[in-house]
C-alpha positions in Angstrom: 5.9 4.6 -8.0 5.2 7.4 -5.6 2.1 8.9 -7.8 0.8 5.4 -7.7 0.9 5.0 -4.3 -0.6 8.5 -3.7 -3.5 7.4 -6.3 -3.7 4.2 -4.5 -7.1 4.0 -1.6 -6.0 3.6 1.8 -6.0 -0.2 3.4 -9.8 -1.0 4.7 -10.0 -1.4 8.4 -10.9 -5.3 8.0 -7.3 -5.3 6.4 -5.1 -7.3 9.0 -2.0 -5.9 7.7 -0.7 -2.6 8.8 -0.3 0.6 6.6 3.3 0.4 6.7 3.3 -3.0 5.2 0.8 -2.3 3.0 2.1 0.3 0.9 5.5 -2.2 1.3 4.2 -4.6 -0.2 2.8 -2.3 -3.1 6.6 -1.3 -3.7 7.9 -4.0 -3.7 5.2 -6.1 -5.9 6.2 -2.7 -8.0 10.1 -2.8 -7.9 
């Protein structure tokens, strides 16, 4: 999970949810 999210881009700045939640979501979408 954690080489995935360091292969994953970061969020693009029209993105309205914050990094944090972002990579969350990616977890948990994951887990």
């Amino acid at each position: 999970v954690y080489d995935l999210l360091a292969t994953q881009p970061p969020p693009s700045p029209s993105n309205t949810m914050p990094p944090n939640l972002y990579f969350f979501t990616i977890q948990f979408s994951l887990w």
